[in-house]
C-alpha positions in Angstrom: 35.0 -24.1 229.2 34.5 -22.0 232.2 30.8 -21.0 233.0 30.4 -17.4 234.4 28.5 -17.2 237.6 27.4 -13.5 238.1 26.4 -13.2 241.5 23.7 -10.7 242.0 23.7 -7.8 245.0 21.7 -9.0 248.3 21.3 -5.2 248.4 19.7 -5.2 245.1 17.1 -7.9 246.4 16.4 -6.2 249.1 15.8 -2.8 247.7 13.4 -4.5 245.1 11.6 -6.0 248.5 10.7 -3.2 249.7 10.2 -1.7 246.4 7.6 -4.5 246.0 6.1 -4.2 249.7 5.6 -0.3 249.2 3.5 -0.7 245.8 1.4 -3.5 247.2 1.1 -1.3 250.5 0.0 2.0 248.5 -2.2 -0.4 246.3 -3.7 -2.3 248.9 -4.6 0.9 251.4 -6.1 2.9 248.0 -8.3 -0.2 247.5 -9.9 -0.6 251.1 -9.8 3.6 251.3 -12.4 3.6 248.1 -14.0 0.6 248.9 -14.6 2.0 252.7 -15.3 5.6 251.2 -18.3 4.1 249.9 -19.4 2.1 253.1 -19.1 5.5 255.2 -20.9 7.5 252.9 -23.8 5.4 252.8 -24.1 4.6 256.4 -23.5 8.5 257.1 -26.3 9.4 254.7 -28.4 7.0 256.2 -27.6 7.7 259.8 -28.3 11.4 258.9 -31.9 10.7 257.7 -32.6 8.4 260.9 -31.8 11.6 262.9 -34.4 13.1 260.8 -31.8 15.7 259.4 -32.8 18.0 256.4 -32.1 17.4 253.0 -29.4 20.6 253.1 -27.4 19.3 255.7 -26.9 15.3 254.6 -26.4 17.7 251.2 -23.4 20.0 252.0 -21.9 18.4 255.3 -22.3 14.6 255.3 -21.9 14.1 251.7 -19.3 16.7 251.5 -17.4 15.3 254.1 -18.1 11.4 253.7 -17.0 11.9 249.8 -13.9 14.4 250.9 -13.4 11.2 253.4 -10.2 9.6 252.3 -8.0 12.9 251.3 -8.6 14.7 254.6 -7.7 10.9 256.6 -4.8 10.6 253.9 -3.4 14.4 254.6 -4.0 13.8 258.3 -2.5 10.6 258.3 0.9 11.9 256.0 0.9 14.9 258.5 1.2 13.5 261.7 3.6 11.1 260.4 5.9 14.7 259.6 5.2 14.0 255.5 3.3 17.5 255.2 4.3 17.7 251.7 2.4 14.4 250.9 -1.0 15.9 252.5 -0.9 19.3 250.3 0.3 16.8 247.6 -2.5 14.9 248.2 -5.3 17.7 248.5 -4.0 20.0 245.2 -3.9 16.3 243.1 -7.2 15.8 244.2 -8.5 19.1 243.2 -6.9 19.0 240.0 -8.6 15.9 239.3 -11.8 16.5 240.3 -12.1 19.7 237.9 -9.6 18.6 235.0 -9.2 14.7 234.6 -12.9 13.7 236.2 -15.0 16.7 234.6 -12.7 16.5 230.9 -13.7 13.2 230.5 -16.6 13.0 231.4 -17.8 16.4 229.5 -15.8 14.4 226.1 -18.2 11.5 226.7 -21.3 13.8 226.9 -21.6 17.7 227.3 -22.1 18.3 231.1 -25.2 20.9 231.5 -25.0 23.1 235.0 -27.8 23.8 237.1 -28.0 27.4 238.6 -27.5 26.2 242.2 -24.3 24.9 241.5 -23.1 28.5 239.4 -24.6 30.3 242.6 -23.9 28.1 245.7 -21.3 25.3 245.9 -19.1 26.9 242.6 -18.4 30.4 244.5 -17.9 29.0 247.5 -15.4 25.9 246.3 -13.5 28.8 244.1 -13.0 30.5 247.2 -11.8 27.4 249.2 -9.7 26.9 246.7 -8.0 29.7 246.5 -7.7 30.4 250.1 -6.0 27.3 251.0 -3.4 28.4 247.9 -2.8 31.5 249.9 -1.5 29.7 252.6 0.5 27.4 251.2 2.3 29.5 248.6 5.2 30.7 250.4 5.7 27.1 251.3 4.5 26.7 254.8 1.6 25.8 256.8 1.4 27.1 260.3 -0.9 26.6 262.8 -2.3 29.6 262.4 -3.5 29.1 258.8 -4.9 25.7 259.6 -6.8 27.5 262.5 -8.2 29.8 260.1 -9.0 27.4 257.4 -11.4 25.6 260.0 -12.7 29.3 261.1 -13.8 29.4 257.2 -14.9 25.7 257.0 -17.5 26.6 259.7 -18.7 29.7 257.9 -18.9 27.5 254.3 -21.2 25.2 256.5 -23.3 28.0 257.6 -23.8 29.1 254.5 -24.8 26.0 252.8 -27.4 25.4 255.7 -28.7 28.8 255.2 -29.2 28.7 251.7 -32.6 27.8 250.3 -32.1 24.1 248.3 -33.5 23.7 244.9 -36.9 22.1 244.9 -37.2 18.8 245.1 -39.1 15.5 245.9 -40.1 14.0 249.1 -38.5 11.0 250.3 -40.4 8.3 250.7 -40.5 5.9 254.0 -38.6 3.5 252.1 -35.6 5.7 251.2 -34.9 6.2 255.0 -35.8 3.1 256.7 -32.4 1.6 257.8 -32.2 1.6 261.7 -30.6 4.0 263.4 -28.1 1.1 264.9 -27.3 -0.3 261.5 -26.8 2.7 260.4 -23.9 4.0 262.8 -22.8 0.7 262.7 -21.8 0.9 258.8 -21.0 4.7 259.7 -18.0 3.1 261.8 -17.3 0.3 260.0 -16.5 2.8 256.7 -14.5 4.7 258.8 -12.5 2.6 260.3 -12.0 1.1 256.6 -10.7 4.8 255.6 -8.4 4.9 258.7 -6.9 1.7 257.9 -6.8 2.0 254.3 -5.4 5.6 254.5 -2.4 4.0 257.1 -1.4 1.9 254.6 -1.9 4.1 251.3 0.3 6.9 253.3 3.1 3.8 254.1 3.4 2.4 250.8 3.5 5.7 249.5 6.1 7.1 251.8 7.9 4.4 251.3 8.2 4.9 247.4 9.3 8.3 247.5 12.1 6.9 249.7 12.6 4.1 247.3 12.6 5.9 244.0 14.0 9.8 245.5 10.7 11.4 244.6 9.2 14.3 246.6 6.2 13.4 248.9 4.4 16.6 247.2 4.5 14.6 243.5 3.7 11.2 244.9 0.8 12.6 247.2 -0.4 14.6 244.1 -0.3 11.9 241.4 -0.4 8.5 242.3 -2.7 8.8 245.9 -4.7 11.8 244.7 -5.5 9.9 241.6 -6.9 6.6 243.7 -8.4 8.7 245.6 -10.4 10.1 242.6 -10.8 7.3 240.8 -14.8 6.4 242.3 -15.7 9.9 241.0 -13.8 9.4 237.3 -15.7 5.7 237.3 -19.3 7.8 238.3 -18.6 10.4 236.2 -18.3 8.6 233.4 -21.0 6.3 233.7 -23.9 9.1 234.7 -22.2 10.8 231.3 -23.3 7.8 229.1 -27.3 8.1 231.0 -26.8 11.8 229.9 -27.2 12.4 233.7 -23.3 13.8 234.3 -24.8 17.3 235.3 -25.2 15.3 238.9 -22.0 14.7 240.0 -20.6 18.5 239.2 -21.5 20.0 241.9 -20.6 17.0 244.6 -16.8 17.9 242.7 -17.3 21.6 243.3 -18.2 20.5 246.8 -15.5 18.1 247.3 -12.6 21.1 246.2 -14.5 23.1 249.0 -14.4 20.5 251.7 -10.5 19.5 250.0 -9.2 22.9 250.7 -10.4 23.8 254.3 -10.8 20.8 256.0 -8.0 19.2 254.7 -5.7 22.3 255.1 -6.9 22.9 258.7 -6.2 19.2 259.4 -2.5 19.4 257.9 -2.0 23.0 259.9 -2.7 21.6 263.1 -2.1 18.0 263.4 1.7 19.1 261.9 2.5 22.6 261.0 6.1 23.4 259.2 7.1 23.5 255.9 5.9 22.0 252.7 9.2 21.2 250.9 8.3 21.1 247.7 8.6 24.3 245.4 7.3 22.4 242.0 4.2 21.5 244.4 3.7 24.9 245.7 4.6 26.9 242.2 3.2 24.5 239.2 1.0 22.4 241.2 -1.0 25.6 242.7 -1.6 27.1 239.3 -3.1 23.8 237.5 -5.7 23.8 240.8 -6.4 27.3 240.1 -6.5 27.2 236.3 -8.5 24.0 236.7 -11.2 25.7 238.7 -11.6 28.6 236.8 -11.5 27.4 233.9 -14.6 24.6 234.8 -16.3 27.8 236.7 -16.2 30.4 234.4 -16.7 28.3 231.1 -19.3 26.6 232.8 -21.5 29.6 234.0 -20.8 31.7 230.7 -22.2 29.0 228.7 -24.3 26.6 231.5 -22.5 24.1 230.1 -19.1 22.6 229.9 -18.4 21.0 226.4 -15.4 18.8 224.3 -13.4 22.0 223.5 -13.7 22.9 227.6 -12.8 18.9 228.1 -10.0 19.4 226.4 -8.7 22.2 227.8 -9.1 20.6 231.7 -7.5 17.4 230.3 -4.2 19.6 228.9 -4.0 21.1 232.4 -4.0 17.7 234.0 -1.4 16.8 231.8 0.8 19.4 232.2 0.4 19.6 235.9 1.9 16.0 236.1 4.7 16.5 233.1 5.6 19.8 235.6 5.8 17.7 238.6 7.1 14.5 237.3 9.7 15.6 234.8 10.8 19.1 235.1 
């Protein structure tokens, strides 16, 4: 009796390699980006109160920037290596997230309460962001001259922040601002460096799948990178919802749209401008950011709260923002 020897395709194999490479790649560079994230953010915080800085600016521009950190290195990253698509990807998943996936479940673990300087400072001026970065990339291209003016209305969003008066609140003791100004810009570095590197490899592996599997850079960039990117604010989220202390984090994810939109966009404008390349990304995508944002806003300051019926809504959006993308 003859046995059958079915000899398989070396192209096969191959094709699984570098199927293989590119997921370890992406998972690899999302690990070190988040794990970095949080090294920079601390030793920027820290640096910041070294240099004697005010409580409004390590607020609104080094936390907003250290926590907007890995998208806008991702974007920047996925632009200059001509994957545009990937960096808007990357920026409207991230969005989405923050306001629909982070925010619905953490408001189903607890109802999430909102403090009046989030309805009147960061919330106006994140809807804004928001919907001036979908301005300019609705008709599916970002020039240079959009990404000029997003960082024109980046600096005003700074100026604004500085300028308006912070809620009360306690002195800081010696204690909470005694690193060393040289350890300080040392970890400063060190995260971002870790971001950098992580980002190089996130952006490879996920290049690399989209090749691989014949997705679009725009639905790679918006689920799979914009969800590791989110994924230390879903795990915070959630756990300052079970201390019944969730109200925290909503405006750092109000904040994080606002840095997300402008300084991302500005960075994608003019590092690479051209076209996107990705209508589902530009049509579908666009309106889950914007429905996630005012939906969170407007439910939020009409009842100073958002609760389980608002969770669910910002969950369904989520969801059918990636069914759109993914399957349509």
């Amino acid at each position: 009796m003859r046995t059958l020897h079915v000899r398989s395709d070396p192209r096969e194999t191959i094709i699984r390699g570098h199927v293989l490479i590119a997921i370890i790649s992406l998972l690899l560079g999302l690990f070190i980006l988040v794990k970095a994230g949080d090294v920079f953010v601390d030793g920027a915080v820290s640096l910041a109160k070294s240099l004697k800085m005010s409580s409004v600016v390590v607020g609104a521009i080094v936390l907003g920037f250290g926590t907007s950190a890995p998208e806008l290195v991702v974007s920047t990253i996925a632009a200059s290596q001509g994957n545009p698509s990937l960096g808007v990807g990357n920026i409207v998943g991230s969005n989405v997230a923050n306001l629909s996936l982070v925010l619905g479940v953490a408001a189903l673990v607890t109802p999430i309460a909102l403090s009046s300087s989030v309805i009147r400072r960061q919330a106006p001026l994140s809807i804004a962001a928001v919907f001036i970065f979908a301005l300019t990339v609705a008709d599916g291209e970002l020039t240079r001259r959009d990404g000029m003016i997003l960082l024109i209305l980046l600096a005003v969003a700074m100026v604004i922040l500085i300028k308006t008066p912070p809620e009360a609140e306690a002195a800081q003791s010696e204690s909470e601002t005694g690193q060393s100004l040289a350890r300080s810009f040392f970890f400063s570095l060190l995260g971002l460096g870790g971001v950098v590197a992580g980002a190089q490899l996130a952006v490879s592996g996920a290049t690399s799948l989209a090749d691989e599997w014949g997705l679009s850079g725009g639905f790679v960039g918006f689920s799979i990178v914009a969800l590791g990117t989110s994924l230390p604010e879903l795990v915070t989220a959630v756990a300052a919802a079970r201390k019944k202390e969730a109200g925290l984090i909503v405006g750092n994810l109000f904040g994080s749209n606002l840095f997300n939109g402008l300084a991302g966009g500005a960075a994608i404008g003019l590092v690479n401008a051209g076209p996107i390349g990705d209508a589902k990304l530009t049509g579908g995508g666009l309106l889950a950011m914007l429905g996630a944002v005012v939906v969170a806003y407007f439910q939020g300051a009409r009842k100073r709260r958002v609760g389980k019926i608002d969770a669910l809504l910002l969950l369904a959006i989520y969801l059918a923002a990636m069914l759109w993308l993914g399957v349509t």
